[in-house]
N, C-alpha and C positions, 0 to 999 in steps of 0.2 A: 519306490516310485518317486521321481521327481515333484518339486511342489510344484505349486500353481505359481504364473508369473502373472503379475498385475502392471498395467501401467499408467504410469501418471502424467499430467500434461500441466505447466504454465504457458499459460497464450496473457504474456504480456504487454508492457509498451512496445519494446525493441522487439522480440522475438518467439516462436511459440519454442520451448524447448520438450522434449519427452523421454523420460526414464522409463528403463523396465525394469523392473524391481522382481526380488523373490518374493513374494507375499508372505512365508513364515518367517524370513529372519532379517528384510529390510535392503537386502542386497544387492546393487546397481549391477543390473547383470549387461545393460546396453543403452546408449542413450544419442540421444539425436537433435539437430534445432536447425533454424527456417527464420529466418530473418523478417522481421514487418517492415512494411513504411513510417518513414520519418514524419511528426508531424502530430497536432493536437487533436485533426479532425482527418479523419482517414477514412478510406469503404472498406467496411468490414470484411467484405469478400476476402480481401487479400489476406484474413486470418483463417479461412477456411482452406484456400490456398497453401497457404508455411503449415497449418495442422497435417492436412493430407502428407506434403512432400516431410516434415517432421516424422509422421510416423509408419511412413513408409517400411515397410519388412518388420514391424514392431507389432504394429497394429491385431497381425494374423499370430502373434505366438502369445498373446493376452489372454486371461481369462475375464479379466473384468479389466475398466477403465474409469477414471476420474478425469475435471478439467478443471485447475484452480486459473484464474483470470484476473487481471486488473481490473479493480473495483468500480463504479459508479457509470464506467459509460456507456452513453446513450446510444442502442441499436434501435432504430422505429423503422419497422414492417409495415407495407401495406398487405394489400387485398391475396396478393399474389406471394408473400412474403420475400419483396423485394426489398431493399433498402431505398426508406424516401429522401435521404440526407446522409450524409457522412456522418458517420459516427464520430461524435462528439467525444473526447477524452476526457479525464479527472484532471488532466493537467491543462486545461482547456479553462481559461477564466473572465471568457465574455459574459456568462452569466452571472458576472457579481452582482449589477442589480436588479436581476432577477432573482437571485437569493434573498436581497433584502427586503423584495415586495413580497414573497411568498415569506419571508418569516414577519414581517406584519400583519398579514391576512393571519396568520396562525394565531396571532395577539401577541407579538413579541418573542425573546431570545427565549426567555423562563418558559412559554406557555409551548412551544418550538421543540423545547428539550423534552419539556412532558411526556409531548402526543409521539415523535418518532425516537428519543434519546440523545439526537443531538442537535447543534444549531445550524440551519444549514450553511453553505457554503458554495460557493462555484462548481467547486467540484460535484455536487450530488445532481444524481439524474434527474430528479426533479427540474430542476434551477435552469436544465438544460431543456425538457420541452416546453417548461414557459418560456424560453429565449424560440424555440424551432415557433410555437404559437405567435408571437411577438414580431418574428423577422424573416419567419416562409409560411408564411398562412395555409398556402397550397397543399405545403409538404406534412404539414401539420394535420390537417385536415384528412389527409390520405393514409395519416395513420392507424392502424387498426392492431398493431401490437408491441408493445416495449418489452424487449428483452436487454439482460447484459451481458457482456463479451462475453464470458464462460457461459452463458444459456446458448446464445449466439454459436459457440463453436459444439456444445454438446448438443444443441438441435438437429447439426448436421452432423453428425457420427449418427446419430438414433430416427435420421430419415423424417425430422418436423415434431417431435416432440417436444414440446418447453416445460421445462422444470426449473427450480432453484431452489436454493439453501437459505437457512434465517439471514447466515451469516452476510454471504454478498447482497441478500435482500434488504441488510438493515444500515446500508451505504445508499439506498435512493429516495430517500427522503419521502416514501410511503410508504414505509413499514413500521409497526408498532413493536417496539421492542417489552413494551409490555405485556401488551396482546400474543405478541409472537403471531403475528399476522399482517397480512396486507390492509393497508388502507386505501383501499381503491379508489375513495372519493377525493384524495389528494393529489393520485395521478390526474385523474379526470379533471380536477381545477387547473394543474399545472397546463395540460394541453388545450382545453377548453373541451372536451369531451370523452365521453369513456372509452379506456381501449383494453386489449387482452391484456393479462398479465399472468405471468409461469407461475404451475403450481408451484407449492414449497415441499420442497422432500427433505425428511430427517438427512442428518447426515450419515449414520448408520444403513440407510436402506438402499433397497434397489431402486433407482430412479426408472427406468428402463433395460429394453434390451436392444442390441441390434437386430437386424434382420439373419442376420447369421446365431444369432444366440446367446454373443457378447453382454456380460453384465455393465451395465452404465450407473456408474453413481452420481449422487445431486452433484456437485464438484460444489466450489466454493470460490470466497474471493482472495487473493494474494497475501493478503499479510495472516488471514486464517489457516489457509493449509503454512506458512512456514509455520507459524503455532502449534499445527498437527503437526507437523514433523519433528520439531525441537520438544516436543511433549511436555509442555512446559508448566510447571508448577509451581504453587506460590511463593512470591518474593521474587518468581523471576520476570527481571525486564527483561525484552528484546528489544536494541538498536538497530535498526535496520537502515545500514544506508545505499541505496540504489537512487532510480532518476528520483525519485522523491525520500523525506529521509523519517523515518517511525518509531518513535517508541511507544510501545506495546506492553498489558501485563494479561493475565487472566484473571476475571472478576466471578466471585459466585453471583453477586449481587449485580441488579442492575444500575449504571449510569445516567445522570442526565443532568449534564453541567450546562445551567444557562450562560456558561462566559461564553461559553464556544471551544476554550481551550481544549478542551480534552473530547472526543466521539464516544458514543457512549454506545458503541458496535456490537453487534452479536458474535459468537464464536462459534465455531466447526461444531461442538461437541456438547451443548446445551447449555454454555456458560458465556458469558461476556468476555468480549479484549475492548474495554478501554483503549483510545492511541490519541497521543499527538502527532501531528503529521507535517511535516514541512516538506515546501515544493522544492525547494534549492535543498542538492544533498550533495550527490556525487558530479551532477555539471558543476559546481563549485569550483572543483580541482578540475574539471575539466575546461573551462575557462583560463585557470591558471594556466595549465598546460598548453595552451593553444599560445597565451600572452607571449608565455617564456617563449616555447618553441621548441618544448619538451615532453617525453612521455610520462605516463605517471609513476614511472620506478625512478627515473629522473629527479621529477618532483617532488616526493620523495624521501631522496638523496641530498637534494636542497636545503628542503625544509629542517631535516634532522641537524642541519651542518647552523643553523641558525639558532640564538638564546631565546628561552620561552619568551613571549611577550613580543617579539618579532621585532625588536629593538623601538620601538614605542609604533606602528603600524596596527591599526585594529581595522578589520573589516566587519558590516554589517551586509550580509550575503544574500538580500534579499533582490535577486537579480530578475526574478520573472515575476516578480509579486511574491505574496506570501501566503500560506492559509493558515499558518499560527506561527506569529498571532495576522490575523484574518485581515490581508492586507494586499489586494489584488491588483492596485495598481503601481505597488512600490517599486524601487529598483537597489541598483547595492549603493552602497556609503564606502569610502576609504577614509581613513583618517590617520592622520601621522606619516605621512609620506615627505621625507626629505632628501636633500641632494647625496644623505652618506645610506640613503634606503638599496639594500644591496637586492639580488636576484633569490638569496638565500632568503631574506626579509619576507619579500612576497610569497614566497614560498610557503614557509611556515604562517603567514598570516593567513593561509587560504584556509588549512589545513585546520587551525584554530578558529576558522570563520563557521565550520562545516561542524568540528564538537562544540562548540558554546551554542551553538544552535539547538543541537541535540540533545544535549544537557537541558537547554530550558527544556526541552519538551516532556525529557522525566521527570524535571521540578513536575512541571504541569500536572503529568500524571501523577506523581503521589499524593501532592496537595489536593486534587479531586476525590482520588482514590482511597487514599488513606493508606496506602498498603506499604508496607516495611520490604523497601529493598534487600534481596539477598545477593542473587547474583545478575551481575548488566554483562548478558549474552551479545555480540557484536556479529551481524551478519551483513549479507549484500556484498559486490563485486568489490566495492572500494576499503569494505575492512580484513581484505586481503597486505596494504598495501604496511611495511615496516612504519611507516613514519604514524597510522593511525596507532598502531600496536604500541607504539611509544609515548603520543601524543594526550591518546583517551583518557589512559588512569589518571594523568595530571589531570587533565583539563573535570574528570567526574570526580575526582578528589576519594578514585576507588578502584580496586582491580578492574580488568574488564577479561572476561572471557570469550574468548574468539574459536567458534568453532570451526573444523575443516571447511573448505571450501568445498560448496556443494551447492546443488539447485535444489533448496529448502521447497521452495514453493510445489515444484513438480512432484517432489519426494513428498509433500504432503497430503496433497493430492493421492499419489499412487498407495498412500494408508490410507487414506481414504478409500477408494477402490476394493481393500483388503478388508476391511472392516464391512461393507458391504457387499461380499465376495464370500465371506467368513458368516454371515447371519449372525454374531456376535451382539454381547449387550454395551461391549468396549473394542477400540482399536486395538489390532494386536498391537503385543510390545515386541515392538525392533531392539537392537543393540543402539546406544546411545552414539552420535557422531564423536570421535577425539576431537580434541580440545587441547587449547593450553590458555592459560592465564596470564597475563601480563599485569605489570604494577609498575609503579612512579612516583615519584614528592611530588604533592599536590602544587600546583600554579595558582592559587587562586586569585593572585594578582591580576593572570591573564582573563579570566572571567567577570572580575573590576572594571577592567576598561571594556572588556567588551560591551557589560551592559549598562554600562554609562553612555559609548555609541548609543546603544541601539534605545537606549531610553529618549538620548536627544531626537533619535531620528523619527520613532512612532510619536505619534500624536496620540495625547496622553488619552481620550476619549476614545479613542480605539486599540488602546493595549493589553493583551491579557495575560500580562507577562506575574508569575506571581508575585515580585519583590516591588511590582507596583501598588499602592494601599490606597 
């Protein structure tokens, strides 16, 4: 008898994409995607829309489904569960200071950390209905249910049911990660009055069914299901560089760093992922790319053809603000730009602007964390590209392992699915993605000047970089 095929969904920034997986052995039997709207504040609609024509022909040969989602933004339902405002995105940073009055009201960074895990940020949903309170009273006011993108798109597969995971729960800034529950009296402050909020379903269980029969699992938030996919174990970082850039570990224990550097998140599977997160990751190079008038196999090609250290060019790549270190209204810094500054120069300055960034963020993490690096896993679209495969081990002063290119996220998800498909007390285990490892002489030269840049350029009362004391 054939197995059972499960399928997994990322409804993204860019795009919803959908795998169908075998459920016993991991195996992408078909997969499909649906493009979103550009933009930090979108109507959500248009992700129920790309979901539908995404899983088109897929949807009917499922036995069960999952929906992993970009973390933190804001969907407010009214009466009729319509949408009162566009959905607000994580990369969305009008609510800076609305971040910083709701982590006052909390008693400050430390007391912030405590009660949800981490410090807030623009990006958490929170930060975002005290800004809809603050700047559409109206719309605020007509709110009667907050859900997030992945509750949002699993609502409508299962016909109006809202559910969610610890995981994408413990990105809105009213969830207790200690409690492992909702704090609803923080939504309620954020809006100025109470509204729904989706159960929490284990990750393991059945969240729903559809109307047809379909098993629904809680789905989760983006950088957790690629976690569930990559199955990842101690000592391992994940880099992830897509429109935002992550590194990530699994924690047994819980986090709660009053700098802010590090989120102190729930995971899929009853455990924590720690992450530092940067907004500027893969636009980086995609900037460059636009500058040159090049694509990024191009770019590259450039970069590689250029000596570490980009012949004294260092960028600080803080282009649309930053969120670590927690800097919303920054922009980039160039520095060392001269008349013999080639195309190759810029090139590789980008490329090294995008890992010294990332690199701080695993500082970050381990100095919270504690945890003894073993191996720095590299995913996202962009560490596809030769020049990172060459660049990274220098610039981490360590191999870095890059596994096949794949949609982690969807694929984690769709274990998900299986694991709740399966009534298991664990995920099944898949076959591990190939891999290869790359290696380099460390540059640490290049990581000097970087963070001399960027030490001039933050202001030192708001940096939480660690080699700052």
């Amino acid at each position: 008898m054939a197995s059972d095929l499960v399928l997994g969904i990322d409804s993204s920034t860019q795009s919803t994409k959908a795998l169908l997986v075998d459920a016993a052995t991991g195996e992408v039997v078909a997969q499909q995607s649906a493009p979103h709207p550009d933009g930090t504040s979108v109507d959500p609609r248009a992700w129920l829309e790309a979901f539908d024509q995404a899983t088109s022909g897929l949807l009917d040969r499922a036995s069960a489904v999952a929906v992993g989602g970009q973390q933190h933004g804001m969907v407010a339902l009214d009466d009729a569960d319509q949408p009162v405002h566009d959905a607000i995105l994580w990369n969305d940073t009008r609510s800076s200071g609305e971040a910083r009055d709701l982590i006052d009201e909390l008693g400050g960074p430390d007391a912030c950390a405590e009660t949800i895990g981490s410090v807030l940020v623009a990006s958490f949903t929170s930060t975002k209905l005290r800004w809809l309170r603050d700047h559409e009273p109206d719309a605020a006011a007509r709110t009667r249910r907050v859900l997030l993108p992945h509750d949002y798109v699993s609502r409508h597969l299962t016909g109006g049911e809202s559910f969610t995971d610890r995981g994408d729960a413990s990105g809105t800034g009213y969830f207790s990660t200690g409690k492992d529950d909702w704090l609803p009296e923080l939504a309620e402050s954020a809006i100025g009055h109470a509204v729904e909020l989706p159960r929490i379903v284990a990750s393991s269980e059945v969240a729903a069914k559809t109307s047809g029969g379909l098993i629904v699992g809680a789905g989760t938030g983006d950088n957790m299901a690629a976690a569930l996919a990559l199955d990842l174990g101690p000592g391992d970082v994940v880099v992830s560089i897509g429109t935002s850039g992550v590194a990530s570990a699994i924690s047994e224990s819980r986090i709660a760093d009053g700098t802010g550097s590090v989120t102190g998140f729930a995971d899929a599977t009853g455990r924590f992922l720690p992450m530092a997160t940067t907004m500027n990751a893969a636009r980086i190079l995609d900037l460059q790319a636009r500058l040159l008038g090049v694509d990024h196999d191009e770019l590259g090609r450039l970069a590689l053809a250029a000596p570490p250290g980009a012949n004294g060019l260092t960028i600080v790549p803080y282009y649309d603000g930053e969120r670590t270190p927690n800097l919303p209204d920054a922009s980039g810094t160039w520095n060392g730009l001269t008349s013999s500054t080639s195309r190759e120069d810029l090139a590789r300055a980008a490329f090294e602007a995008l890992l010294c960034s990332l690199a701080d963020g695993v500082d970050h993490l381990v100095a919270k964390t504690g945890i003894t690096v073993g191996r720095i896993l590299m995913v996202g679209g962009a560490a596809a590209n030769p020049a990172v495969h060459a660049i990274a081990p220098a610039i981490f002063g360590r191999p870095v392992t890059v596994p096949a290119p794949g949609e982690y996220v969807a694929l984690g998800a769709a274990r998900q699915a299986a694991w709740a498909l399966s009534g298991s007390g664990q995920p099944p285990t898949w076959s591990s993605a190939t891999a290869e490892t790359h290696d380099a002489e460390p540059t640490p030269l290049v990581r000097e000047a970087y963070a001399q840049l960027r030490d001039r350029t933050i202001p030192w009362s708001t940096s939480t970089t660690p080699s700052q004391k």
